[in-house]
PyMOL CGO cylinders between C-alpha atoms (Angstrom):
from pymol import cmd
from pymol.cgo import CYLINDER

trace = [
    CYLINDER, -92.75, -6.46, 23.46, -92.39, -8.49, 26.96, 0.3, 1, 1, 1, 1, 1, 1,
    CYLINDER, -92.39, -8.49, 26.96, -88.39, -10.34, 26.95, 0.3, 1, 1, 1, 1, 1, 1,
    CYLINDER, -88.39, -10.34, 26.95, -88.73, -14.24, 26.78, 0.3, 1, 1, 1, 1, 1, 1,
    CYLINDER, -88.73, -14.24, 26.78, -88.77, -16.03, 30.34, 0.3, 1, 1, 1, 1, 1, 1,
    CYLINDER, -88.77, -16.03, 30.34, -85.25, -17.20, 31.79, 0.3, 1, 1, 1, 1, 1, 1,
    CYLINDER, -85.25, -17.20, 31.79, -86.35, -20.53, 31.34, 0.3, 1, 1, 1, 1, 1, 1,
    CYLINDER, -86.35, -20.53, 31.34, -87.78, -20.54, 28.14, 0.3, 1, 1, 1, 1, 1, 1,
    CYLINDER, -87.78, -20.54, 28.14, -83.70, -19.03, 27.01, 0.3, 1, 1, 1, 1, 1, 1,
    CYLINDER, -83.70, -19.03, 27.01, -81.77, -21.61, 28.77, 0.3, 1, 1, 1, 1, 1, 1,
    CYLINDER, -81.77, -21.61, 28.77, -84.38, -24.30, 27.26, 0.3, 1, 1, 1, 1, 1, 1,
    CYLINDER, -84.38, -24.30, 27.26, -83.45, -22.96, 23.77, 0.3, 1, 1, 1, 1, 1, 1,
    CYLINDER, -83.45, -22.96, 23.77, -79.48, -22.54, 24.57, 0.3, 1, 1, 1, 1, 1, 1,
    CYLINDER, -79.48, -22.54, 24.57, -79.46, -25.98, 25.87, 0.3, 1, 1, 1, 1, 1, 1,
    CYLINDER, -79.46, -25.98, 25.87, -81.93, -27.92, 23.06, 0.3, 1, 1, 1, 1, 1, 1,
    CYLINDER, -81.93, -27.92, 23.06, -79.15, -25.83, 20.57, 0.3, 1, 1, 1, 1, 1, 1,
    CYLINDER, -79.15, -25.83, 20.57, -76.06, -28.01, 21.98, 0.3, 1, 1, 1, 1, 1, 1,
    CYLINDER, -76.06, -28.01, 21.98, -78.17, -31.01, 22.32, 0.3, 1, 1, 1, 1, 1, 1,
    CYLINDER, -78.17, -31.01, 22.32, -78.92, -30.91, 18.82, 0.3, 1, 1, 1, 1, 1, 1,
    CYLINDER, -78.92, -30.91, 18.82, -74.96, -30.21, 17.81, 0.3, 1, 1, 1, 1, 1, 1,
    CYLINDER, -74.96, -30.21, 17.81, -73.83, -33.34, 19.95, 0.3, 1, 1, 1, 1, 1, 1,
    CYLINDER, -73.83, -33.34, 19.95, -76.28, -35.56, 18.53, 0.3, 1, 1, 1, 1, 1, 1,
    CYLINDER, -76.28, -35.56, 18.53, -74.94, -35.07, 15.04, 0.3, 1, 1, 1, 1, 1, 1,
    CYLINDER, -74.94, -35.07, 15.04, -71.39, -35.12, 15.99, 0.3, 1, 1, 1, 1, 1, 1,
    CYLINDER, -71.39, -35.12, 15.99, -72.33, -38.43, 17.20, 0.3, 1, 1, 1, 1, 1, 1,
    CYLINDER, -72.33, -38.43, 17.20, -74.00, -39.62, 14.33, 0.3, 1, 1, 1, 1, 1, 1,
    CYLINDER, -74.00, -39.62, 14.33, -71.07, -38.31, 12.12, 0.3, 1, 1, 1, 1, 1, 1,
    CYLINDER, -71.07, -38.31, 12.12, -68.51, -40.48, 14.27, 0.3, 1, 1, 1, 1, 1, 1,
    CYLINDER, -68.51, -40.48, 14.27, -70.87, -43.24, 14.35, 0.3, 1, 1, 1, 1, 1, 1,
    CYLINDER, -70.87, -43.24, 14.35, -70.84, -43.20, 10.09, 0.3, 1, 1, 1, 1, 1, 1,
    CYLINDER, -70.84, -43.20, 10.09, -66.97, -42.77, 9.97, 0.3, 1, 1, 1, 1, 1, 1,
    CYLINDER, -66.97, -42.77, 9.97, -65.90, -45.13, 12.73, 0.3, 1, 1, 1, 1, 1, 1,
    CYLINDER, -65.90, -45.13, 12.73, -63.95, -47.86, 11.45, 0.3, 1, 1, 1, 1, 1, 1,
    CYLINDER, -63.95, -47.86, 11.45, -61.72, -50.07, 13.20, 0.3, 1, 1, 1, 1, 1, 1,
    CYLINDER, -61.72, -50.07, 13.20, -58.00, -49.50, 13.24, 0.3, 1, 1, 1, 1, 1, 1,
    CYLINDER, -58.00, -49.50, 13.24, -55.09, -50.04, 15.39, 0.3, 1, 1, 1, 1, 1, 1,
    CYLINDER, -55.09, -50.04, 15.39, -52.54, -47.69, 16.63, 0.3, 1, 1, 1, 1, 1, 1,
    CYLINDER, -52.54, -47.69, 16.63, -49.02, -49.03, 17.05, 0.3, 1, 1, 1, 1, 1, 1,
    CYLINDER, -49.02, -49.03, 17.05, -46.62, -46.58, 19.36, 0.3, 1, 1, 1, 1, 1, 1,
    CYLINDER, -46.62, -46.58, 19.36, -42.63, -46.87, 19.19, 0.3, 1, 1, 1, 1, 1, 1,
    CYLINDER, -42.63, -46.87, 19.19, -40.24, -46.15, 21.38, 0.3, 1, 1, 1, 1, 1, 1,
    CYLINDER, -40.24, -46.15, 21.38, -38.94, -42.46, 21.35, 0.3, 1, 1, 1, 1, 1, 1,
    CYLINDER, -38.94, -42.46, 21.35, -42.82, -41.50, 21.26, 0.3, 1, 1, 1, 1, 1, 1,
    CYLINDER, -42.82, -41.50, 21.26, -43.46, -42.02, 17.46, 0.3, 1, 1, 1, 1, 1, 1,
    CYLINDER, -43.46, -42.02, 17.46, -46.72, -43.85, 16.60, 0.3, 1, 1, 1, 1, 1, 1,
    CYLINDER, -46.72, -43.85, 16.60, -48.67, -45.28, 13.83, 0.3, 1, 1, 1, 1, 1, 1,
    CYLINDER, -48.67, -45.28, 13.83, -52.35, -46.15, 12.56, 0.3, 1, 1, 1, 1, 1, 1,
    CYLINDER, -52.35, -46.15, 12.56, -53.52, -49.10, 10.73, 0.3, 1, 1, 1, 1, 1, 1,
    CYLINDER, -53.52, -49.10, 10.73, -57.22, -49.36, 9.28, 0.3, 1, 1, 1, 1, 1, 1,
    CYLINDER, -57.22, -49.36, 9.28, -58.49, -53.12, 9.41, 0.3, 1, 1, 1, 1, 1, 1,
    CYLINDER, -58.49, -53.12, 9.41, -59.25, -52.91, 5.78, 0.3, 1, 1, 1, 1, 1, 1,
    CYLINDER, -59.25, -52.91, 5.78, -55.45, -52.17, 5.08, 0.3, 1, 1, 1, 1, 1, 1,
    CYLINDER, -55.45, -52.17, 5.08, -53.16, -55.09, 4.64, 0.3, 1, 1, 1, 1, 1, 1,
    CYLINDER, -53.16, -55.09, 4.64, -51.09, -54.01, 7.71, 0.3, 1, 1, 1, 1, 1, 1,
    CYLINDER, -51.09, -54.01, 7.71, -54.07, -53.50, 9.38, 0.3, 1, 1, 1, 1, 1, 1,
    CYLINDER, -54.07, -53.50, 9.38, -55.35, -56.51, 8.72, 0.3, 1, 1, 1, 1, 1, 1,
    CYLINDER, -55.35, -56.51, 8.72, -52.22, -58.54, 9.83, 0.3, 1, 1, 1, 1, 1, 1,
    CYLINDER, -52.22, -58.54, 9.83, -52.21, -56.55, 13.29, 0.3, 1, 1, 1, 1, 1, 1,
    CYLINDER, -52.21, -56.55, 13.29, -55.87, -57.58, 13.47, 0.3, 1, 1, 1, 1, 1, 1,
    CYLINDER, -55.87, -57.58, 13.47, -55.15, -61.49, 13.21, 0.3, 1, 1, 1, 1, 1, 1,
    CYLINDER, -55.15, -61.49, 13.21, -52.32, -61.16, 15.71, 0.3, 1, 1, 1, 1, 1, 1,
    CYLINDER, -52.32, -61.16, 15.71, -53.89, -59.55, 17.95, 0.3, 1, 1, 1, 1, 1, 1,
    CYLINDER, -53.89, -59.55, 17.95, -56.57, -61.69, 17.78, 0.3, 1, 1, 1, 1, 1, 1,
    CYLINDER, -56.57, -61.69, 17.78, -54.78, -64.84, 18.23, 0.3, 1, 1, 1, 1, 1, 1,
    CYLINDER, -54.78, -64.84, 18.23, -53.07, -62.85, 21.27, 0.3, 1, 1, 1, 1, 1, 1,
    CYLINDER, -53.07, -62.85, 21.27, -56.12, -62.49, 22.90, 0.3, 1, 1, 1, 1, 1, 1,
    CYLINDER, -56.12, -62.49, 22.90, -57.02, -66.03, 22.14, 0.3, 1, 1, 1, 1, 1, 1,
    CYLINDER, -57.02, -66.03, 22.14, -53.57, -67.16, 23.88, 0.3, 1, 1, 1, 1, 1, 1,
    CYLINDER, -53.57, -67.16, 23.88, -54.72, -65.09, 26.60, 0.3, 1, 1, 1, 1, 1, 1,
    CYLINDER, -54.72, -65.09, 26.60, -58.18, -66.91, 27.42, 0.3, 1, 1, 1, 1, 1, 1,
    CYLINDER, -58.18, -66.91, 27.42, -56.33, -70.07, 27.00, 0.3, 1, 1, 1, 1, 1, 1,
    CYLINDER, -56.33, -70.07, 27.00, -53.81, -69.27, 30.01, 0.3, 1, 1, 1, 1, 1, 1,
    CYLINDER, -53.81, -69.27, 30.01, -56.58, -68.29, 32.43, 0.3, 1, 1, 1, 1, 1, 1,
    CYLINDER, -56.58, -68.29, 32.43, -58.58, -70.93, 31.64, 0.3, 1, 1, 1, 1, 1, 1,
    CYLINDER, -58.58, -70.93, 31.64, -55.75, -73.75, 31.96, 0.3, 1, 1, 1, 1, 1, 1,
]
cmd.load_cgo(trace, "trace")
């Protein structure tokens, strides 16, 4: 039995972690969601999904924060 060619094992290494990263993408991609992460001072932080009430409220602020903000460079 003749050993594989060099290329033919760093084509199968590399198609190997191509395939991992493409479902660790399309895992993220399913479980995504948006959420907001709050940090206070002394280091501590904080993570709000949109779909909790918190969430939600830091959502609409921030929103109208960023709406405040097109306003001023506009004016």
């Amino acid at each position: 039995m003749t050993p594989p060619k060099p290329h033919r094992v760093l084509l199968d290494r590399v198609s190997g972690y191509a395939d991992e990263a493409a479902a660790y993408v399309r895992r993220r991609r399913v479980s995504r969601r948006p959420f907001a992460r709050l940090y206070y001072e002394g280091g501590a932080a904080a993570d709000h999904a949109a779909d909790s009430r918190s969430g939600g409220e830091l959502f609409v602020a921030a929103g109208r924060l960023i709406e405040v903000g097109r306003v001023r460079e506009r004016g």
